[in-house]
N, C-alpha and C positions, 0 to 999 in steps of 0.2 A: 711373532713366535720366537722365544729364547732357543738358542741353540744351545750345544754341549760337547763339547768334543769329548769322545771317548777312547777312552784307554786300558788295558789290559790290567792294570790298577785300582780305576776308576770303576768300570763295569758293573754293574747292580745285578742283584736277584731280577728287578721289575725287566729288566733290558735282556736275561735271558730266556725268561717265561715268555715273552712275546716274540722270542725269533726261534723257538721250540714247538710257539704252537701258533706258529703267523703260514710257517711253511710247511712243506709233504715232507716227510723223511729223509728223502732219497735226493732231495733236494737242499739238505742242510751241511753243513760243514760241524764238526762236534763243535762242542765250543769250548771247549778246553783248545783246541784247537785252531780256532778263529781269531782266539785272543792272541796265542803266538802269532798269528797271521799280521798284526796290525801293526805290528812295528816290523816284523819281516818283509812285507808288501808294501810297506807307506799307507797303508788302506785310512781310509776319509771316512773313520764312524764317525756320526753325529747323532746327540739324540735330540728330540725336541720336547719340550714344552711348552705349557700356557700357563705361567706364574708359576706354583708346584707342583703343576699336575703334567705325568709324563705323556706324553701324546704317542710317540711315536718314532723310529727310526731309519736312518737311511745305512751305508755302507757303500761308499765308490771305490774302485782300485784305480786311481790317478796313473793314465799312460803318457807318454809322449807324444802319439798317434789319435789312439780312445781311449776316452775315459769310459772306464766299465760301471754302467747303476747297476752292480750287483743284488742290495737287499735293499727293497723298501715297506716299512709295517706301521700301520697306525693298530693301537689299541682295537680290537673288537668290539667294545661296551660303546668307542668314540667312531666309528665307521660310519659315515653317510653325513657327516656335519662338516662337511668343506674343511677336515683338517688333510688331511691327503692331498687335495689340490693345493692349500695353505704349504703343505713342504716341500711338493715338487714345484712352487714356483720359485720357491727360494733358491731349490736345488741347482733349478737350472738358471737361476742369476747369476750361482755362485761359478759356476763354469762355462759363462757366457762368451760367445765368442769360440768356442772350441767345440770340437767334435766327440759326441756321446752317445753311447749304446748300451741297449739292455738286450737283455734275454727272455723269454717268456714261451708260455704256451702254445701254439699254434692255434686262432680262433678258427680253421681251414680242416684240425685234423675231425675228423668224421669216421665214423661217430667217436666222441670219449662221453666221459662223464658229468664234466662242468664246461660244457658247449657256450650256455648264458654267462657265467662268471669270466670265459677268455676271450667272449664279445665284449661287454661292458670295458673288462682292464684296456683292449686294444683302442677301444674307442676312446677310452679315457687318454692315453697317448696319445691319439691325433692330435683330438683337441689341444694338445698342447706343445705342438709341431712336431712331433715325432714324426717319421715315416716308414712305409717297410722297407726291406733290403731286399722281398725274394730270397731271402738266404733261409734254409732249414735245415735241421739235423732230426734228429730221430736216435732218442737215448730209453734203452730197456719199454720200447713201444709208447712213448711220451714224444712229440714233435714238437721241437723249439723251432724259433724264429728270432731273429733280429727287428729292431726297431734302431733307427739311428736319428739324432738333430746334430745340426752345424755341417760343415764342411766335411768333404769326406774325398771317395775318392771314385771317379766314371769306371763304371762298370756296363755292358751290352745286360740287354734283356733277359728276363731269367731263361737258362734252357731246359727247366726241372717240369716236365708237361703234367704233373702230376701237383703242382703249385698254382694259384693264381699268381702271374705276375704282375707291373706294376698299373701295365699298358691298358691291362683287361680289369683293372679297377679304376679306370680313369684318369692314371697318374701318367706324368710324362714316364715316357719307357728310361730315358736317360740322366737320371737325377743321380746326383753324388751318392755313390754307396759302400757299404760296409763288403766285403768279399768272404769268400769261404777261406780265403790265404791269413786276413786279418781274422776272423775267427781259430783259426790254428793257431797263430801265434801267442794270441790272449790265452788257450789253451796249455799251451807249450810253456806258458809262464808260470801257467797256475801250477800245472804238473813237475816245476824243481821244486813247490814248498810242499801239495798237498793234494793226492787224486785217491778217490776212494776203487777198491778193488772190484766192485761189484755194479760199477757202471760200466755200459759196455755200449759203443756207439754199431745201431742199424743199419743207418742207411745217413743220405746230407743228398742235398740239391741246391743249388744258384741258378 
């Protein structure tokens, strides 16, 4: 699959139609705004293709610590044809050896509304060494979680009694993990270029 590095230059109509209507609202960065973001951040767009045809995009913010997979989208029309697996294997070639995390849904919080869609996405991470952190947050009644691969850093068991931890999913209790301090910071970073007024953090457990 061709890659493409993108650029606040470069950037197409097709590359914004797809991250407008890949994600929830409340969940998007403007994009007038994103585009400042990529040379203010360092930020790692890539878009993919297969010959001419655009397939799909990623968006990492390269840490020293974590690299954050901030946005990942394949085409809707192209979704279920092994292109998604096709780009996170690459993705995670490309920063092989180092430690990475995403952010996602909680497939735990009960009830929402796409219960089967943030099983399927979590499981699709396993599969491909991801693991959980026991870290959640809880933003405008939405619960994230961490997922992290590579190296990281010993964390004790979650103490959040309202989370499965890792122990009670079969995982060793003491595997390298992502912390609520390293979620702050990654926060704390995002928040000198760009935080929107209207997100408001609930509740967070480790």
């Amino acid at each position: 699959m061709i890659e493409k590095k993108i650029t606040a230059a470069n950037a197409d109509e097709q590359l914004k139609q797809l991250y407008e209507t890949a994600f929830p609202k409340d969940e998007q960065i403007p994009w007038d705004d994103l585009l400042r973001l990529i040379d203010q951040m360092s930020l790692d767009f890539t878009a993919y293709y297969v010959g001419e045809t655009f397939i799909g995009f990623t968006i990492v913010y390269p840490r020293k610590t974590f690299n954050w997979y901030w946005y990942f989208a394949v085409r809707e029309k192209l979704r279920g044809q092994g292109y998604g697996q096709q780009i996170l294997t690459q993705l995670i070639e490309k920063y092989k050896g180092q430690a990475c995390v995403l952010d996602m849904e909680s497939p735990y919080q009960v009830p929402c509304p796409n219960l089967e869609q943030r099983q399927r996405r979590h499981a699709f991470y396993l599969r491909n060494g991801f693991r959980d952190t026991d870290v959640y947050r809880t933003y405008n009644g939405i619960t994230m979680t961490i997922m992290m691969m590579g190296p990281g850093t010993l964390a004790s068991p979650s103490s959040d009694a309202t989370q499965p931890s890792s122990s009670e999913l079969g995982q060793p209790s003491l595997l390298p993990r992502f912390t609520l301090q390293d979620w702050d910071n990654i926060t704390h970073e995002l928040q000198q270029f760009w935080w929107p007024v209207d997100i408001s953090e609930d509740s967070y457990g480790v």
